[in-house]
ZADO-1210 file (C-alpha; in nm, 4 decimals, padded with zeros to 6 digits):
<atoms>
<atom x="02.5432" y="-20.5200" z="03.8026" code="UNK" pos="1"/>
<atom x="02.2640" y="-20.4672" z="04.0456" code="UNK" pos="2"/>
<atom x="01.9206" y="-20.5350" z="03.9972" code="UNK" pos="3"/>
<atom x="01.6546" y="-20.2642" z="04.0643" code="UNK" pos="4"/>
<atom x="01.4497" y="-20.2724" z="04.3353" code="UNK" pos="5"/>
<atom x="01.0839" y="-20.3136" z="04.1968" code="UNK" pos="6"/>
<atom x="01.0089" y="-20.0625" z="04.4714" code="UNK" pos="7"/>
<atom x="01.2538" y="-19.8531" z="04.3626" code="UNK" pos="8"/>
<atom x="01.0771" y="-19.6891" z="04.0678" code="UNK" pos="9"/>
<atom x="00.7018" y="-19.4822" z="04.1469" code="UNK" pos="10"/>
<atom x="00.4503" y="-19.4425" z="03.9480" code="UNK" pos="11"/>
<atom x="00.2415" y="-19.1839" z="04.0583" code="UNK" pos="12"/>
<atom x="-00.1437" y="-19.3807" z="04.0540" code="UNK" pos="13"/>
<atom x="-00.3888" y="-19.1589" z="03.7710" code="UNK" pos="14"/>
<atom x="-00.7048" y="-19.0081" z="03.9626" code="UNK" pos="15"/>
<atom x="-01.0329" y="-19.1668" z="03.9279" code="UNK" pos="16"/>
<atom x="-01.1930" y="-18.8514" z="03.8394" code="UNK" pos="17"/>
<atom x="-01.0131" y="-18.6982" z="03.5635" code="UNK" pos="18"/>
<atom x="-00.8859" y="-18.3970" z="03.4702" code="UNK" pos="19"/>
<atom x="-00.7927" y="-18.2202" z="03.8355" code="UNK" pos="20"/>
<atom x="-00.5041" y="-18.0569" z="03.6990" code="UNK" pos="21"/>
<atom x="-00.7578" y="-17.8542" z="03.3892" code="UNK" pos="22"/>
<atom x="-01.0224" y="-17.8070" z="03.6171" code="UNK" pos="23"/>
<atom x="-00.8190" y="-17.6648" z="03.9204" code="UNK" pos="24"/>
<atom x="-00.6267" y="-17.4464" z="03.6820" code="UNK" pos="25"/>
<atom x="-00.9370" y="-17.3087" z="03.5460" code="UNK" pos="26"/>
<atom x="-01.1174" y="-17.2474" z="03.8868" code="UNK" pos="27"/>
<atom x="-00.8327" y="-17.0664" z="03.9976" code="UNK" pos="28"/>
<atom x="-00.7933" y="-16.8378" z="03.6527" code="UNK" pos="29"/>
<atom x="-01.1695" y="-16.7751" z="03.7253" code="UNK" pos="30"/>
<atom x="-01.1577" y="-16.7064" z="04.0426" code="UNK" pos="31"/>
<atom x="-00.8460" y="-16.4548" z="04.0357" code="UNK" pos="32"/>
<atom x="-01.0617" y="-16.2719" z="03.7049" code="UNK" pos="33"/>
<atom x="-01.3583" y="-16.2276" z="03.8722" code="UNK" pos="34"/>
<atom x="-01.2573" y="-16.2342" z="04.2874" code="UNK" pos="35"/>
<atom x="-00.8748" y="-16.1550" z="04.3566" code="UNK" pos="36"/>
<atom x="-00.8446" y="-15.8760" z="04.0778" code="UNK" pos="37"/>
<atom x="-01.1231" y="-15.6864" z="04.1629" code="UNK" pos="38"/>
<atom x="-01.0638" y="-15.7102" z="04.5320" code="UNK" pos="39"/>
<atom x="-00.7055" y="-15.6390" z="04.4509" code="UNK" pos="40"/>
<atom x="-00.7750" y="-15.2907" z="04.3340" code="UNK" pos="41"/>
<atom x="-01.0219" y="-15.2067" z="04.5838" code="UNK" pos="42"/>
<atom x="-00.6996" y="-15.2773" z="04.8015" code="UNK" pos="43"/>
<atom x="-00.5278" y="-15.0969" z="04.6154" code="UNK" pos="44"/>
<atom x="-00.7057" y="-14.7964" z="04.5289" code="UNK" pos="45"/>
<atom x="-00.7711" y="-14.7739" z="04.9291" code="UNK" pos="46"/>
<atom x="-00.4397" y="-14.7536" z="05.0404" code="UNK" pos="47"/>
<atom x="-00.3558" y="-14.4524" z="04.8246" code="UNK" pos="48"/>
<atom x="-00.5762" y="-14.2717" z="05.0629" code="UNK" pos="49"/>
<atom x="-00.2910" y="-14.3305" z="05.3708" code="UNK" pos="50"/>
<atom x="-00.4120" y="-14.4708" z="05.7007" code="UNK" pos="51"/>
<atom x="-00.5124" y="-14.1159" z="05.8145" code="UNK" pos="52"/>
<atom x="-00.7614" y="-13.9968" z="05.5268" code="UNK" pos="53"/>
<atom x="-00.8849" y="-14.3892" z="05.5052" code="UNK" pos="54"/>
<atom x="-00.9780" y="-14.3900" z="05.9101" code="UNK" pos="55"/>
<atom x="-01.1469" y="-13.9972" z="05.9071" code="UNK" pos="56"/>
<atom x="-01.3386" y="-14.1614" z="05.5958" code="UNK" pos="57"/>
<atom x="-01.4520" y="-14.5296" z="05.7674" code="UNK" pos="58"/>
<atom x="-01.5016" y="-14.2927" z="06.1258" code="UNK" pos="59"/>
<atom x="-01.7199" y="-14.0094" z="05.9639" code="UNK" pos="60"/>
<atom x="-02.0486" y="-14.0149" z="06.1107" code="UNK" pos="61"/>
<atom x="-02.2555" y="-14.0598" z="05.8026" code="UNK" pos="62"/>
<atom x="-02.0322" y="-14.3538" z="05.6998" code="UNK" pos="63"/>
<atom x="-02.0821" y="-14.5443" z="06.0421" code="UNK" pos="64"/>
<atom x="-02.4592" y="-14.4510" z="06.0130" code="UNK" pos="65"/>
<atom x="-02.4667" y="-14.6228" z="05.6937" code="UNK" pos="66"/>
<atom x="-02.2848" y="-14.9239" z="05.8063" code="UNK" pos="67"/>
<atom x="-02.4966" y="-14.9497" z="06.1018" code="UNK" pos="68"/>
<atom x="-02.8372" y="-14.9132" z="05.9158" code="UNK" pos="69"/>
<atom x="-02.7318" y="-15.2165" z="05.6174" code="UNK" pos="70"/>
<atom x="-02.5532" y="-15.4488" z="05.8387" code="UNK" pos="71"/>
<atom x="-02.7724" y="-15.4059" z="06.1115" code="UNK" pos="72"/>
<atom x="-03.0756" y="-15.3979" z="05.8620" code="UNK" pos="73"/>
<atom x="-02.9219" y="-15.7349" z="05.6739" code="UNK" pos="74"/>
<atom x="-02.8730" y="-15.9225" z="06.0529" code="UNK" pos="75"/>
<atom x="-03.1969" y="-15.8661" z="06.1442" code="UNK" pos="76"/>
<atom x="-03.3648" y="-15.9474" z="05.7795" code="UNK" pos="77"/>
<atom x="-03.1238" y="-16.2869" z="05.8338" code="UNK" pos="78"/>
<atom x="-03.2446" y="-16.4009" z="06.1707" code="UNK" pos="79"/>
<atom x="-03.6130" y="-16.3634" z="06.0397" code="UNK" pos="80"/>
<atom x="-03.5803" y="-16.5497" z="05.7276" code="UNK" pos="81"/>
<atom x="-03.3669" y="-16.8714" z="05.9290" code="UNK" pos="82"/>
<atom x="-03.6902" y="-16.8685" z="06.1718" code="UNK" pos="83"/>
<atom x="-03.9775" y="-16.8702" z="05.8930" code="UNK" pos="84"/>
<atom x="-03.7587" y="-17.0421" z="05.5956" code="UNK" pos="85"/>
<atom x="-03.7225" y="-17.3351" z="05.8082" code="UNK" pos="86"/>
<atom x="-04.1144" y="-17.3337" z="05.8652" code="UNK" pos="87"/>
<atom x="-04.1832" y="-17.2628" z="05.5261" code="UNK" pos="88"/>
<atom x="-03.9484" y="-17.5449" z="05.4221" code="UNK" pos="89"/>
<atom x="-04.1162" y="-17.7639" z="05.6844" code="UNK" pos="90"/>
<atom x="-04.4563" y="-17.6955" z="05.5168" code="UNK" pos="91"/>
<atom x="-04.3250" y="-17.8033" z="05.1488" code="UNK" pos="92"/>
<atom x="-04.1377" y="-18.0943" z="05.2531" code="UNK" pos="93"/>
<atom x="-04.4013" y="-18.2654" z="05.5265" code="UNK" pos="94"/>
<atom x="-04.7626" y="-18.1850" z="05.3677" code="UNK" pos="95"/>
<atom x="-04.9366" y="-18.2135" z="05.0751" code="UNK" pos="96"/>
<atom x="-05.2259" y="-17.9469" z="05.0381" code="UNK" pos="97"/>
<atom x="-05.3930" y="-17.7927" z="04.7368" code="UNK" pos="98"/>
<atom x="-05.1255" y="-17.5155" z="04.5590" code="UNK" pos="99"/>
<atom x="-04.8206" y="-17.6461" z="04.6923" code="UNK" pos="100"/>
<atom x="-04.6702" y="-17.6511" z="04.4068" code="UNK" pos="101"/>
<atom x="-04.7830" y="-17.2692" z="04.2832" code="UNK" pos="102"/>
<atom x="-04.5971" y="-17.1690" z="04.6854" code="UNK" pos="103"/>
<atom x="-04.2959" y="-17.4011" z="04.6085" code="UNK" pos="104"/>
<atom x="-04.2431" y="-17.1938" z="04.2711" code="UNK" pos="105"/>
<atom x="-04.2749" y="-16.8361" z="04.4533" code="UNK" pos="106"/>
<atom x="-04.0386" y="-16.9331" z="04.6541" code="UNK" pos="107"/>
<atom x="-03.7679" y="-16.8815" z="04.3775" code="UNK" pos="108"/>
<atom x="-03.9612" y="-16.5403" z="04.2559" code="UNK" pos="109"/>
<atom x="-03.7309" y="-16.2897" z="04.4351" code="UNK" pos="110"/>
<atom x="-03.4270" y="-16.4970" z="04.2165" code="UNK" pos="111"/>
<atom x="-03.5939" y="-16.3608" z="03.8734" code="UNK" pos="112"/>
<atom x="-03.7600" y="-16.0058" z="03.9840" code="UNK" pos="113"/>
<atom x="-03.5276" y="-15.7422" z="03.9236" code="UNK" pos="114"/>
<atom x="-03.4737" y="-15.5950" z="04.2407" code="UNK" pos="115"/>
<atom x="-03.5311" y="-15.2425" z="04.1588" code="UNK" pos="116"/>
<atom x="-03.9521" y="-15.4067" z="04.0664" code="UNK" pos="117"/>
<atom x="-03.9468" y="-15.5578" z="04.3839" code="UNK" pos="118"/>
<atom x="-03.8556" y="-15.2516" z="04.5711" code="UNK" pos="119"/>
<atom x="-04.1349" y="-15.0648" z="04.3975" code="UNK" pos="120"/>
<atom x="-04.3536" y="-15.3310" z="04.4601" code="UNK" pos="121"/>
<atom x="-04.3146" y="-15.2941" z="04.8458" code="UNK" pos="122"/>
<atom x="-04.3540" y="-14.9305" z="04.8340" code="UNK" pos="123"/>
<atom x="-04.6102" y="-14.9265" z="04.7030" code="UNK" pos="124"/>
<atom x="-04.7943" y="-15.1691" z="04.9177" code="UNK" pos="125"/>
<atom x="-04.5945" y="-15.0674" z="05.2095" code="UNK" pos="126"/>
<atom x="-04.6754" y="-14.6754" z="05.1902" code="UNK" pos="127"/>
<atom x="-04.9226" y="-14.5174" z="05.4282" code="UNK" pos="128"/>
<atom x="-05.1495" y="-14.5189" z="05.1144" code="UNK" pos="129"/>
<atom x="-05.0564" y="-14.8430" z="05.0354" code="UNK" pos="130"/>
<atom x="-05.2974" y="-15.1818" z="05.0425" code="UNK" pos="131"/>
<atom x="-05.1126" y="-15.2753" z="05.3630" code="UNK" pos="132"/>
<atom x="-04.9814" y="-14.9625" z="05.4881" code="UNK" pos="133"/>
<atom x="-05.3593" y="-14.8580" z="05.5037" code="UNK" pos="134"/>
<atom x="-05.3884" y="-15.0774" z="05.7509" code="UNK" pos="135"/>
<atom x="-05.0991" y="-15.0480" z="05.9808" code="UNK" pos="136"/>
<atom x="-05.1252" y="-14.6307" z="06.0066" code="UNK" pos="137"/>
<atom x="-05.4075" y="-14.6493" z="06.2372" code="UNK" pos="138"/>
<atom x="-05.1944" y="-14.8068" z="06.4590" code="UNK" pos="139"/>
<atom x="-04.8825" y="-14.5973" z="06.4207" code="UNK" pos="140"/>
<atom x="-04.6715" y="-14.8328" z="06.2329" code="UNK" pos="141"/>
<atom x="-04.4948" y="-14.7197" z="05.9369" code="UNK" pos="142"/>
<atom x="-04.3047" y="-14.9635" z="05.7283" code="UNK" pos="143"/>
<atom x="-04.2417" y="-14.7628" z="05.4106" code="UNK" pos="144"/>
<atom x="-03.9547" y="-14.4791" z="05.4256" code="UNK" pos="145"/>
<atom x="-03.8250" y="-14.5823" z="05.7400" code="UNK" pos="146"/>
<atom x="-03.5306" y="-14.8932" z="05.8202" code="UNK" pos="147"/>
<atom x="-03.8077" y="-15.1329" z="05.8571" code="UNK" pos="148"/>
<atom x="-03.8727" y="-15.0766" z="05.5301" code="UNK" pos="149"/>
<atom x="-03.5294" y="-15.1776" z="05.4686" code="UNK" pos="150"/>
<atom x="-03.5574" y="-15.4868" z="05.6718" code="UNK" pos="151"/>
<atom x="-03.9074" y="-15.6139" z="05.4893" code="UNK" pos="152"/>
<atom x="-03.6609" y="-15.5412" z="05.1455" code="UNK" pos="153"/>
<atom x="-03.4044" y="-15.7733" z="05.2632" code="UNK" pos="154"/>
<atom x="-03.6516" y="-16.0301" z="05.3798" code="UNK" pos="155"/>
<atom x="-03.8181" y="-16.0411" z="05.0444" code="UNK" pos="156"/>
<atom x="-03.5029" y="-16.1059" z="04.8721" code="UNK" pos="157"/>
<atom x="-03.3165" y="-16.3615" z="05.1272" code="UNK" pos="158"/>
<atom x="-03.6071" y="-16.5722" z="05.1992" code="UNK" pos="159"/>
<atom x="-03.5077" y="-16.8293" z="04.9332" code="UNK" pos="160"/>
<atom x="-03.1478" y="-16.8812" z="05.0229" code="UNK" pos="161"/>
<atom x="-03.2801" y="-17.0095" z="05.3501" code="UNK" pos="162"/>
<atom x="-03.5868" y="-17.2201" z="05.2233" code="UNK" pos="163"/>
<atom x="-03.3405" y="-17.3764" z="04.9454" code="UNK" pos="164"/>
<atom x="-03.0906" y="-17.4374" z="05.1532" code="UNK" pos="165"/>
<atom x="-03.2472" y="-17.6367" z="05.4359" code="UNK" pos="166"/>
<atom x="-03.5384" y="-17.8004" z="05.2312" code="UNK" pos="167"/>
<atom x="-03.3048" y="-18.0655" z="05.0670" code="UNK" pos="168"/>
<atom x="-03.1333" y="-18.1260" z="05.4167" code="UNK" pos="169"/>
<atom x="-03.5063" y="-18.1578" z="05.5903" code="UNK" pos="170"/>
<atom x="-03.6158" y="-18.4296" z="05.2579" code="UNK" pos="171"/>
<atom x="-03.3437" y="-18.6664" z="05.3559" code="UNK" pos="172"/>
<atom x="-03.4599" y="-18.6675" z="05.7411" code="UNK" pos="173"/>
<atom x="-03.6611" y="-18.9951" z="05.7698" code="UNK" pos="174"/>
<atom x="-04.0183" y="-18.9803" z="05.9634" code="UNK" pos="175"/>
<atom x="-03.9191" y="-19.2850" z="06.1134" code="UNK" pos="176"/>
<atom x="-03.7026" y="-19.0622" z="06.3135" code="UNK" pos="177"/>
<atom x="-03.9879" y="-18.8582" z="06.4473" code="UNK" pos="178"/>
<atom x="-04.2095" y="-19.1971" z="06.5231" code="UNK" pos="179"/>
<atom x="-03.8883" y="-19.3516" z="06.7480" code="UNK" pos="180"/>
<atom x="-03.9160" y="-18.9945" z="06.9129" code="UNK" pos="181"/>
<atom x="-04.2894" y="-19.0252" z="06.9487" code="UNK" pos="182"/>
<atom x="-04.2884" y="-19.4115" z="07.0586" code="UNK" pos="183"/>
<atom x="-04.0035" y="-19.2805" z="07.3609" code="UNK" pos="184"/>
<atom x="-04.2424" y="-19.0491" z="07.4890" code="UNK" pos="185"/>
<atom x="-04.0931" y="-18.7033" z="07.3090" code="UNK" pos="186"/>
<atom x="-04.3516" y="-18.4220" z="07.2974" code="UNK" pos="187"/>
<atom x="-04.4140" y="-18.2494" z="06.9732" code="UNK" pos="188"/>
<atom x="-04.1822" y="-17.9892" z="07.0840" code="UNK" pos="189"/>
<atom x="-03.8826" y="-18.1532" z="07.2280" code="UNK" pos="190"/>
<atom x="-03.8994" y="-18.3687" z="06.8856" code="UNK" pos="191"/>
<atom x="-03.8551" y="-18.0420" z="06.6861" code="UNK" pos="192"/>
<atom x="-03.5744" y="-17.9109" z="06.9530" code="UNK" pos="193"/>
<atom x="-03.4085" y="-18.1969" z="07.0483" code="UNK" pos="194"/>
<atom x="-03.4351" y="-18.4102" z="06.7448" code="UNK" pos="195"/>
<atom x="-03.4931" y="-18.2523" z="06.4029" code="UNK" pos="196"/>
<atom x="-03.3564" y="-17.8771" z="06.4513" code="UNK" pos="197"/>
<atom x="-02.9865" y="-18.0023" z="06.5964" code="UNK" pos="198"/>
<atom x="-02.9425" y="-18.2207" z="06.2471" code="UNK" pos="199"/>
<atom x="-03.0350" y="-17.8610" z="06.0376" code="UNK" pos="200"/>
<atom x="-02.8211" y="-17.6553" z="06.2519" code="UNK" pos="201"/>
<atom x="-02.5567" y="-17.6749" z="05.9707" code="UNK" pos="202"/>
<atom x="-02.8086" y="-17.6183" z="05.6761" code="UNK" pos="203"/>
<atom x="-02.9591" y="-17.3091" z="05.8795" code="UNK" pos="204"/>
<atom x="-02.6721" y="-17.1390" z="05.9228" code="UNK" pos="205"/>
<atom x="-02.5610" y="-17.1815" z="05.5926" code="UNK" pos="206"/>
<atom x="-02.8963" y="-17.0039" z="05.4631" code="UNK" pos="207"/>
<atom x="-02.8157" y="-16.7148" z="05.7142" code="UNK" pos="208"/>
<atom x="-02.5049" y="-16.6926" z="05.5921" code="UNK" pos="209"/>
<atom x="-02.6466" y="-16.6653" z="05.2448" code="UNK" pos="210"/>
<atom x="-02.9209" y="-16.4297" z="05.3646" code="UNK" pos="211"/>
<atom x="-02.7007" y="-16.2206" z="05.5317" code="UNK" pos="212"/>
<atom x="-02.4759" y="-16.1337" z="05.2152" code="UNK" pos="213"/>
<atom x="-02.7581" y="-16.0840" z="05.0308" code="UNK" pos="214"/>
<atom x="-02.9091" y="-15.8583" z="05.2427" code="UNK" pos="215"/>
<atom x="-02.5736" y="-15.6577" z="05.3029" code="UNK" pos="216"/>
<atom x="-02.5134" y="-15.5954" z="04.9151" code="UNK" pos="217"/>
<atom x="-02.8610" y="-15.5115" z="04.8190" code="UNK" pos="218"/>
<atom x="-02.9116" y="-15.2157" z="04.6280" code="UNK" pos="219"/>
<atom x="-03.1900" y="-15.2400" z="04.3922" code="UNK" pos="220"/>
<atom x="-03.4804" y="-15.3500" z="04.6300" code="UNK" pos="221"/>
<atom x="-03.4219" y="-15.0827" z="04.9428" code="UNK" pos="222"/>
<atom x="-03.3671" y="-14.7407" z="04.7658" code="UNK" pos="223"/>
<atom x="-03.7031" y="-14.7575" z="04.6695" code="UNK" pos="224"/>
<atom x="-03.8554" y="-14.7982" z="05.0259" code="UNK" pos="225"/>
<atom x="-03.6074" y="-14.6787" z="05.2386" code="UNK" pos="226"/>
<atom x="-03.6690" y="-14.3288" z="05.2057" code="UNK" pos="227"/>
<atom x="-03.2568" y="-14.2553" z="05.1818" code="UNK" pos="228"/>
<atom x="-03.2233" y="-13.9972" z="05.4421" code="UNK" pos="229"/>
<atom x="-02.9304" y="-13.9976" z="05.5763" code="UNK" pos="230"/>
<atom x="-02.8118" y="-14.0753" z="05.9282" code="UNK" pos="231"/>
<atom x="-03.1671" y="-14.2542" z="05.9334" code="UNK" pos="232"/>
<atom x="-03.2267" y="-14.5144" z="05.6501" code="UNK" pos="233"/>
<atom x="-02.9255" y="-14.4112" z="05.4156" code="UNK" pos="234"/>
<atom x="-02.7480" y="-14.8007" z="05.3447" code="UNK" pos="235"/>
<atom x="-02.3796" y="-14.8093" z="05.2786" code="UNK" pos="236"/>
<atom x="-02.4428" y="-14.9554" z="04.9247" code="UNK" pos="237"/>
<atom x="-02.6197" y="-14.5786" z="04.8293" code="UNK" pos="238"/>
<atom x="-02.3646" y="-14.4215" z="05.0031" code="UNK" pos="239"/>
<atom x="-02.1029" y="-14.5634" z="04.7805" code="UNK" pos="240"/>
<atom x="-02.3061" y="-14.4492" z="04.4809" code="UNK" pos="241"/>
<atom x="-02.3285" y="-14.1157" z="04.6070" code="UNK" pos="242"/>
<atom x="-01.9848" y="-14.0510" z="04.6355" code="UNK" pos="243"/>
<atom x="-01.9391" y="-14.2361" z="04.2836" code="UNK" pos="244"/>
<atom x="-02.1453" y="-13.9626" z="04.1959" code="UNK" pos="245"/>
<atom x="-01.9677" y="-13.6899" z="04.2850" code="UNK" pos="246"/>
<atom x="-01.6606" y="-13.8343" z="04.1265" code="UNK" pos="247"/>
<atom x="-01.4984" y="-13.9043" z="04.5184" code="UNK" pos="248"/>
<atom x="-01.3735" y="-14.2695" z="04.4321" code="UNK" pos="249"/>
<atom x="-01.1055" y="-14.2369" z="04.7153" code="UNK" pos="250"/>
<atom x="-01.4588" y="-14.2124" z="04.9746" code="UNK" pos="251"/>
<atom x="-01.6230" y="-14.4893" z="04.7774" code="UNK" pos="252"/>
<atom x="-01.3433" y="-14.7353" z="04.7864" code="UNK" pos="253"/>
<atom x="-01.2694" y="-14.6548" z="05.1124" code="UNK" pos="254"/>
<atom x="-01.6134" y="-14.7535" z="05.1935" code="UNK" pos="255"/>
<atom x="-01.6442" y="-15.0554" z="05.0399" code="UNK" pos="256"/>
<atom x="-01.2815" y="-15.1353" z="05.1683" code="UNK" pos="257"/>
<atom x="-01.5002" y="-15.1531" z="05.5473" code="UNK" pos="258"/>
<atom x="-01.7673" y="-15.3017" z="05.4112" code="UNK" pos="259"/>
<atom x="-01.5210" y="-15.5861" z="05.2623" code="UNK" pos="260"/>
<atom x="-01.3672" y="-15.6390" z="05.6043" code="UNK" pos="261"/>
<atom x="-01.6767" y="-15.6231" z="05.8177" code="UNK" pos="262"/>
<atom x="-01.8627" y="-15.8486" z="05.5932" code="UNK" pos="263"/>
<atom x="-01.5334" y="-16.0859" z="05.5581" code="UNK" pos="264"/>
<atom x="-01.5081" y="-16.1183" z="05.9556" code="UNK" pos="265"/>
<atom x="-01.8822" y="-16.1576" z="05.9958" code="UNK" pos="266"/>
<atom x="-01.9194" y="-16.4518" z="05.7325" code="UNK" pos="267"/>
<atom x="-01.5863" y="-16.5902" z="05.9176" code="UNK" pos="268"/>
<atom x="-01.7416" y="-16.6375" z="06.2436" code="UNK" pos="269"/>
<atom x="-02.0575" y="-16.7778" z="06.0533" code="UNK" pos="270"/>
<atom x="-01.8517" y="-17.0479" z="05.9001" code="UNK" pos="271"/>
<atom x="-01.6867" y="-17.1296" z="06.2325" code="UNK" pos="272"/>
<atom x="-01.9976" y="-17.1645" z="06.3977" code="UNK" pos="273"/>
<atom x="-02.1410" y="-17.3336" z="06.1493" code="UNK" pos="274"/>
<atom x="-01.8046" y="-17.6139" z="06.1124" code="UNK" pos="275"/>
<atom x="-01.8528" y="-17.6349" z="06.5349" code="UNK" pos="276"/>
<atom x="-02.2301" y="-17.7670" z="06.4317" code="UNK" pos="277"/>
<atom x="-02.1121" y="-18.0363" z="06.1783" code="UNK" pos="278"/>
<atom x="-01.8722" y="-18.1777" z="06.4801" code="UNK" pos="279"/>
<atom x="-02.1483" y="-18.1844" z="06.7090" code="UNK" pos="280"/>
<atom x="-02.4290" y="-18.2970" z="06.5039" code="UNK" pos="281"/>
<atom x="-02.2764" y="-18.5224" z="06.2705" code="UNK" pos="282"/>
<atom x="-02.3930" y="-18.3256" z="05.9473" code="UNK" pos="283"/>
<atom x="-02.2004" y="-18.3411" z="05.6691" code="UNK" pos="284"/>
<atom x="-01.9533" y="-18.5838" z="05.8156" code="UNK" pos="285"/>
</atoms>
């Protein structure tokens, strides 16, 4: 009779962290609930149109208009908020200064206004009547009613994603760091370029990314300062609501089909970029 190899038999070794097999089926009933099902019928609903009444819908003038304005609107809202939420994050992280705490808690503000009180708000003080429009007609700038109306929206609301994003990245950097720069002869300037922003590269994109979705979905915040004329400062996100409106769903899905797919490739190419970063700065690794 032979004996049995004690290598024979396998065990498989339990996890340290318990309960994978729970949790992952629960992520993934979540996620296909909320994410896959939804998307799913979009999908669906879309391809009833055929390819010929879904490309004269995404190709209609007024549809590419609209895309245009909100992702064009939502880019340029992004780049802003990566330049001044890693300045404002800068400010709360390095100094100390009398209401720092009252800024670092408006920060978070656009998270609990409802969107639709924010957008009033910036009418209002946007409009050539306004207490800062007032000041800007002189000079021929008009913010209210016009796309950069739209862009100051999607800068109010997408200013925290960045700030919160890079401000726990920029507490772990160690001012020893900036003193070895200092002590080598580094300028104030190629410190901040050459030593501190490559490290938040990751965390910066990451905020944009976050920004940028924001910005591309918005709704609430933009009708009421945009003005909503159409083929001028009409966002796709209105347009869909018009046509849900009018009872065309076939239009609407179709437009949020494009939206889907723009939105999907642009955040791609984000995430790329922003995985090339981690291999050439080291963050995250």
């Amino acid at each position: 009779m032979k004996a049995h190899s004690p290598t024979r038999w396998r065990f498989r070794r339990p996890s340290v962290i318990p309960g994978f097999g729970m949790a992952l089926g629960l992520t993934l009933t979540w996620l296909t609930l909320l994410i896959l099902i939804p998307l799913s019928g979009l999908a669906w609903r879309s391809s009833e149109l055929g390819w010929t009444k879904f490309l004269a819908i995404a190709l209609d003038p007024r549809t590419l208009s609209a895309l245009r304005i909100s992702f064009g609107a939502a880019f340029a809202a992004a780049l802003i908020n990566a330049a001044f939420g890693v300045v404002l994050a800068w400010v709360l992280v390095r100094y100390r200064f009398p209401g720092k705490r009252v800024i670092d808690a408006m920060v978070d503000l656009p998270f609990a206004l409802p969107t639709a009180v924010a957008g009033i708000a910036l009418a209002t003080l946007y409009a050539p009547n306004g207490w800062i429009g007032q000041f800007l007609t002189p000079f021929g700038i008009k913010i209210a009613f016009t796309p950069l109306g739209i862009v100051v929206a999607l800068v109010f609301v997408g200013l925290p994603f960045v700030v919160r994003t890079v401000q726990p990245v920029m507490e772990e950097i160690d001012k020893e760091v900036e003193e070895a720069a200092a002590t080598l002869g580094a300028t104030r300037l190629q410190t901040i370029f050459r030593v501190l922003l490559p490290g938040l590269a990751a965390p910066v994109l990451t905020g944009f990314a976050l920004a940028f979705a924001r910005g591309v979905g918005e709704y609430g915040s933009v009708i009421f300062i945009a003005g909503n004329l159409p083929f001028r400062s009409e966002i796709a996100p209105l347009l869909i609501v018009i046509k849900l409106e009018e009872y065309n769903y076939a239009s609407a899905t179709a437009i949020a089909a494009v939206m889907l797919v723009i939105s999907f490739v642009m955040l791609l190419i984000i995430n790329l970029i922003q995985s090339w970063s981690r291999r050439r700065y080291g963050y995250g690794a």
